[in-house]
N, C-alpha and C positions, 0 to 999 in steps of 0.2 A: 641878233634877234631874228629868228625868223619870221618873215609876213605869209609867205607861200606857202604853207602843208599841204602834201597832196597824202591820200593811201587809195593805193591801188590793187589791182590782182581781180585773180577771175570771182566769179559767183559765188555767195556765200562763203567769206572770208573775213568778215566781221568788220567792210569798207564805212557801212551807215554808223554800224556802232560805232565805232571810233568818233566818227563826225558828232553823231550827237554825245559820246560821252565830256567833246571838246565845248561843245555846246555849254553843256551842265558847267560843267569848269568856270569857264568865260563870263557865263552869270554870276556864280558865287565872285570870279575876282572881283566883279562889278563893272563887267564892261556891257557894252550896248550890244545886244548881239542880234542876228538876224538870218532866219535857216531859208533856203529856196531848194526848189526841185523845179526842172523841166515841165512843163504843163503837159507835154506827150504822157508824162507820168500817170498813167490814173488807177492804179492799183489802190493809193488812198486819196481822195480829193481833199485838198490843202495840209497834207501832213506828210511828213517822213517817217518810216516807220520799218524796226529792225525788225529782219529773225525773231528776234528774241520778243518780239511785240512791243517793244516800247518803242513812241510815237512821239512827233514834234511837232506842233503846229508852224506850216511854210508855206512863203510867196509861190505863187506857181510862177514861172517867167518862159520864154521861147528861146532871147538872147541873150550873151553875158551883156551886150551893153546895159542892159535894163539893171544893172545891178547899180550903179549911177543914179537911180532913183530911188534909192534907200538908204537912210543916214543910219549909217551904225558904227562900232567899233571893228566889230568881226562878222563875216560874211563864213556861213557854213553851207558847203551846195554839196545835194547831192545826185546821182546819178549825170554828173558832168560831160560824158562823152555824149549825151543827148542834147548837148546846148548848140546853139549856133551862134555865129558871129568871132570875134577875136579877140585873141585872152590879152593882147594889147590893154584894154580896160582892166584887167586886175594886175596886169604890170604897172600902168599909172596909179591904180589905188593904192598899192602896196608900197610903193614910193611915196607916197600922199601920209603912207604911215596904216593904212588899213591892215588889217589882220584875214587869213584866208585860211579856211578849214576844208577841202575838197576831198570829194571822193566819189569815184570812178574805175568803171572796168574799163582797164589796159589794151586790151586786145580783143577784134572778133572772134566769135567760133571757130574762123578761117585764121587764127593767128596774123590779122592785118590792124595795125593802130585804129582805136575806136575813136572816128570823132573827133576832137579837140584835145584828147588828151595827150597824144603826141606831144602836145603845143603846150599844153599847162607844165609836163613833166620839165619840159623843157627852162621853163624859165622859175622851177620850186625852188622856196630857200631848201626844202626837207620831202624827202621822199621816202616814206612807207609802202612797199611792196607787199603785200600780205599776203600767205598761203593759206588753200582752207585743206581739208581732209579729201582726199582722193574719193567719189562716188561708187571706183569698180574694186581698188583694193586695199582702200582705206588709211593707205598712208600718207603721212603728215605734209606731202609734198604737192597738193593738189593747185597746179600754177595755172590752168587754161579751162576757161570755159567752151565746154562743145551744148550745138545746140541739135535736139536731138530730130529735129523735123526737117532737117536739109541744112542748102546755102542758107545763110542770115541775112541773105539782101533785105528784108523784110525785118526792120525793129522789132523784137516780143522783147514787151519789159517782164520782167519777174523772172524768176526763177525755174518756176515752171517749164517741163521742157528743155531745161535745162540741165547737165552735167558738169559738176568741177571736176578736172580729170588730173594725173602727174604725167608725167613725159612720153613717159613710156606703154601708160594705159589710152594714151592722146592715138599718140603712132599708133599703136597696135589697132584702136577703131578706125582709124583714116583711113590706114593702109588694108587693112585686113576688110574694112565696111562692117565689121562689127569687135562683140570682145567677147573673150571665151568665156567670165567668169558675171559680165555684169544682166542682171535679170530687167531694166530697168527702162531698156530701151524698145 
């Protein structure tokens, strides 16, 4: 039985959806369930909410410890690599028997581990890598988010500003500083 699920991958990959469609599930089995996001989050104030617009009412929290203060079956967080503190806490829960729904972008702009999630991948029962659709050439392989304003030393949550890219449309902006086909930038 897995306790740890993570899904990860770059922007617009369908990371939330899954969490909340784990969500919906966990209810009907009839388990306790309970969604959080980051408080840095504020695109929606106390909700989760996909692409796709569908919403979930969530804790806002700063740290994973803070997840030790809610009694539930299953913990679904999203936006993960915005959390601080140590995934130590959902290693004890999950031993405890808790259930973990996560989902997080992988990697900076810069291709450097975002965050904690090094750390969560690290200790998944289950790992979901998601690709979304390439922004410059459309193919199904789009693995890295680039952000279109610079270094990302600077957090911007959303999407906005943002690019899913594949490998080779990645290199060709990095190396190049821009892409020959994409209008967007």
């Amino acid at each position: 039985m897995s306790n740890i699920i993570v899904y990860s991958g770059p922007m617009k990959c369908g990371k939330t959806q899954e969490i909340l469609n784990e969500y919906k599930r966990q209810l009907i089995s009839g388990k306790k369930v309970k969604m959080f996001k980051p408080k840095i989050d504020n695109r929606t104030i106390g909700l989760v909410q996909a692409n796709s617009g569908i919403d979930i009412p969530a804790v806002e929290i700063n740290r994973i410890q803070e997840l030790e203060n809610y009694n539930a079956d299953v913990y679904c967080i999203d936006e993960f690599q915005l959390l601080k503190g140590s995934v130590e806490t959902i290693q004890k829960m999950a031993d405890q028997g808790k259930k973990f729904f996560i989902a997080g972008l992988n990697l900076t702009s810069e291709k450097k581990p975002f965050g904690k999630m090094s750390d969560i991948l690290c200790i998944a029962d289950e790992i979901h890598i998601l690709k979304s659709i390439c922004d410059n050439c459309k193919s199904e392989e789009g693995v890295y988010s680039y952000y279109k304003g610079g270094k990302d030393t600077d957090i911007v949550i959303g999407s906005k500003g943002y690019l899913s890219l594949c490998r080779d449309c990645y290199e060709e902006l990095t190396h190049n500083d821009k892409l020959k086909k994409i209008n967007c930038i």
